[in-house]
N, C-alpha and C positions, 0 to 999 in steps of 0.2 A: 660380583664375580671374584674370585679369589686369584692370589695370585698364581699358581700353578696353571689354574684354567683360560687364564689370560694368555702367559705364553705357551701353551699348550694351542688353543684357537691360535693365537699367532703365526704357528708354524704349521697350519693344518697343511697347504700348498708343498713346500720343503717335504713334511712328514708322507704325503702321495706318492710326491717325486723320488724319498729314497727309503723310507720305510716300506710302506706299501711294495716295490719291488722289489725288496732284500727277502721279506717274508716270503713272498708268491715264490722266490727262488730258494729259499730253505728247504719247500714245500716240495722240491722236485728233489731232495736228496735225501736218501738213507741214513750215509752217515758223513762226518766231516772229512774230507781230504782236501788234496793240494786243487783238484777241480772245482770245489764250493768257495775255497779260499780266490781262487782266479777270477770266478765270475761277482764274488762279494768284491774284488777291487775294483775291477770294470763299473760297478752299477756307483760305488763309495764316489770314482770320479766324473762319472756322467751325470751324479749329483754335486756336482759345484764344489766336491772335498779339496779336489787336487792330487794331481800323480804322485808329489812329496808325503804326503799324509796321507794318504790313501793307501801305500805300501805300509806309510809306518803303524796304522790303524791296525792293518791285518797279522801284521807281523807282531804285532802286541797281543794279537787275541788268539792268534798261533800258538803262542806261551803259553795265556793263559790256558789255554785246551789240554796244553802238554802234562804243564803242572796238577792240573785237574783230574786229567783223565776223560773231560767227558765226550759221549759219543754223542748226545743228539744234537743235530742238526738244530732244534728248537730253540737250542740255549745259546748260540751265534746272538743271536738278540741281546738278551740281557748284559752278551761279555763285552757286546757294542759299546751298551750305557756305562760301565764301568770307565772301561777304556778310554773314551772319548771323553768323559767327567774326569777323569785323571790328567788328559791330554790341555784341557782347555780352563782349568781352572788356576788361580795362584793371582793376588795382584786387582781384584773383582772392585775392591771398597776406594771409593774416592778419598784421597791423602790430601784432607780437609780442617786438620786438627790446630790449624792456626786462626787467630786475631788479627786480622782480615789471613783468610787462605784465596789465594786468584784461579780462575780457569778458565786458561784461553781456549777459545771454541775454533777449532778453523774446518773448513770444507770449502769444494768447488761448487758451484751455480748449480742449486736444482738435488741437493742430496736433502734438505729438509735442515738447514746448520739452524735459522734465524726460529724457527718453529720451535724444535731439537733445545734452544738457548731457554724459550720460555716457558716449556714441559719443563726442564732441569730446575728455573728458578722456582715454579710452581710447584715442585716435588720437595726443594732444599725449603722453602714458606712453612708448607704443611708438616714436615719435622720439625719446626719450631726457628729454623736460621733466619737472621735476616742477610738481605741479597742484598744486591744493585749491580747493575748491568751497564756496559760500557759499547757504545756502537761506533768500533772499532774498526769496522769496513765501512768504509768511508769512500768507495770508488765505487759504490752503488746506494743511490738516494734510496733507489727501495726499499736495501738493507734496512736500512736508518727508519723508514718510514713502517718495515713490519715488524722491525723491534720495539717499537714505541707499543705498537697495536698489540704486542704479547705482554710489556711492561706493565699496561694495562690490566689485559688480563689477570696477570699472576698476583697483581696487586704489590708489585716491587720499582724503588724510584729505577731510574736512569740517565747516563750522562751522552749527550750527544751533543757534538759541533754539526756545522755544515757540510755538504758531500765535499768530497776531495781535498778536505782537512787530513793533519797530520793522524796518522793512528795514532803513534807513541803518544801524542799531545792530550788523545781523546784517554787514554791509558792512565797519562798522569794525572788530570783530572776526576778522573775516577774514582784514582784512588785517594789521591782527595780528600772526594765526598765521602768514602767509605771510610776513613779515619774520623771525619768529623761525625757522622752518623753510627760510627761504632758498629760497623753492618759486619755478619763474620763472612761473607763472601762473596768475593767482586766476579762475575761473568763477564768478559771480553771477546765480545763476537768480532773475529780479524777474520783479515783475508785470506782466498784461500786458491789464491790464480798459481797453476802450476806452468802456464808456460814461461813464466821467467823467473827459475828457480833463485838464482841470483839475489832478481830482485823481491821477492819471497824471503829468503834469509836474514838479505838486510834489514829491510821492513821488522821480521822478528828479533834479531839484536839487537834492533833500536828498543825495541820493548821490552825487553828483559833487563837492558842495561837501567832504563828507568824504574823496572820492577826491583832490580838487585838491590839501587840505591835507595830507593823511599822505601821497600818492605825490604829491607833485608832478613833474612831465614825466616821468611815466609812459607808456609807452600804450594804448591805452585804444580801445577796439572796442565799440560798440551792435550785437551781433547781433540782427535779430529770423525767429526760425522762423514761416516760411509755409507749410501745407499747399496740394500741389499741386493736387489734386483740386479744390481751391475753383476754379480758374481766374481768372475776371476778379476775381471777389470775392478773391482774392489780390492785385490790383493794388490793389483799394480800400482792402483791409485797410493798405497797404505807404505808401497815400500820405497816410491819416490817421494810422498812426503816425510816417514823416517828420517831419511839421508837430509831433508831441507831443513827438517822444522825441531827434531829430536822430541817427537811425539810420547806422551806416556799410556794412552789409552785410548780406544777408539767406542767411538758409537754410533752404534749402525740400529739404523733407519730402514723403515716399509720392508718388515719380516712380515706382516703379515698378508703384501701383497705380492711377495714373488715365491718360488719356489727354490730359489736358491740361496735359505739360508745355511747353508751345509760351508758357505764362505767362513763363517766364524771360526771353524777347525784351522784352515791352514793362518788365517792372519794370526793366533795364537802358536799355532805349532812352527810356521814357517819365520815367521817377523818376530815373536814373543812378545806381539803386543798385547794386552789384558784389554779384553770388551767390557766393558765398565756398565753400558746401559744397552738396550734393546727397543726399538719403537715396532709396536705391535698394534695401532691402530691411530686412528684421529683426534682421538678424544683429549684432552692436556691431559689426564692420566696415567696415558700408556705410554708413557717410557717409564721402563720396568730396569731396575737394578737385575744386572747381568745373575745368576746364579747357573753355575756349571752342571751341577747335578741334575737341579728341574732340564737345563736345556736340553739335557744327554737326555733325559727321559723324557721328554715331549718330542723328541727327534725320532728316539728308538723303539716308539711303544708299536706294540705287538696292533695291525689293525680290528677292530671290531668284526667278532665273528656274526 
């Protein structure tokens, strides 16, 4: 399956929920005024856009219209893809270009982070990098014990302590190994408990301070995994770990099983955080490097007649 079709299938649910009804609403209007513009933002945020982005969606394809000239109704569609591929791209390419580069992985319980760590090491293999991976959340054996079962997988070493070991400790070991193996990129799957922001923060300046000193001008990526199906509670989750963690990009998880992947708009538009990758299925394949334009077009395609 190529990759277009891939995130295209991934968004089929999303693409029901807000393609599919912008169309059937096209369909009732002659020509474009402020009433098609009204009910295009109503449907933009009962699909998971957001009241923020959802005015600013329309008020951009407003222009366009103006600029244009045009009248039909049909072409609301197309000015969609444009608009939204404009809104939500910039920033897409993992900032990976160092001798070891680190990326810390953080999420809450149940978004897919430890799965999410060993598709990315399986994706970074198959380009030719070598990896290793650090199991960095250490206040679940789980963790540790489904990171192993993915390290496998991907065919990439790993460094792990005992549960309720230090992370920073598991951090520096890591990196370590990854100097002595010459690996160009270390994966650190940490914590990702929001109710004590606190101790959250500390927890990551402990790591950083260890990352500054042994890799200094490294580079260095805060992923944090969002499941999509949360929707807005994905945007809140996105902008109290902002404020904890100083996150650089997010990636979000089970688009092809909810209908709300329309979240992607405002985390970019609202937060400026850059979606990096997309998980669209089970398989270790599907996480798919973010691309703005396929997603605006698998989002906004006209339904089959």
């Amino acid at each position: 399956m190529g990759f277009f079709s891939k995130i295209r299938d991934g968004l089929k649910k999303t693409r029901e929920n807000i393609s599919n009804q912008i169309s059937q609403m096209l369909h009732s209007f002659t020509k474009i005024d402020d009433d098609l513009f009204e009910e295009l933002e109503e449907l933009l945020i009962m699909g998971d856009v957001g009241m923020n982005s959802a005015e600013h969606i329309c008020e951009s394809v407003k222009k366009r219209v103006k600029e244009t000239g045009e009248k039909d109704p049909q072409a609301i569609m197309g000015l969609l893809q444009e608009t939204v591929s404009e809104m939500i791209s910039g920033n897409q390419e993992l900032q990976i270009g160092t001798t070891p580069s680190i990326l810390l992985v953080i999420g809450v319980n149940g978004v897919g982070k430890t799965t999410t760590i060993g598709k990315l090491a399986f994706r970074l293999k198959q380009e030719g990098k070598s990896v290793i991976l650090g199991a960095a959340d250490t206040f679940r054996a789980a963790a540790i014990e489904q990171l192993q079962v993915w390290s496998e997988r991907a065919g990439v070493p790993m460094v792990a302590h005992s549960e309720g070991a230090d992370p920073a400790a598991v951090v520096f070991d890591t990196i370590a190994a990854a100097k002595a193996r010459h690996c160009d990129v270390i994966i650190c799957d940490t914590a990702g408990r929001l109710h004590n922001k606190k101790n959250l923060m500390d927890e990551l300046s402990k790591i950083n301070r260890i990352i500054d000193r042994e890799l200094p001008n490294c580079d260095k990526e805060v992923l944090l995994v969002l499941d999509a199906a949360t929707g807005q509670n994905a945007v809140n989750q996105a902008r109290e770990f902002q404020k904890a963690a100083g996150i650089t990009g997010i990636i979000l998880t089970k688009l092809d099983g909810t209908a709300k992947g329309g979240v992607v708009i405002p985390i970019r538009e609202e937060l400026g955080l850059p979606v990096k990758f997309i998980g669209v299925g089970e398989q270790v394949d599907d996480l798919q490097p973010f691309d703005a334009d396929d997603f605006a077009r698998a989002l906004f395609e006209r339904p089959q007649a």
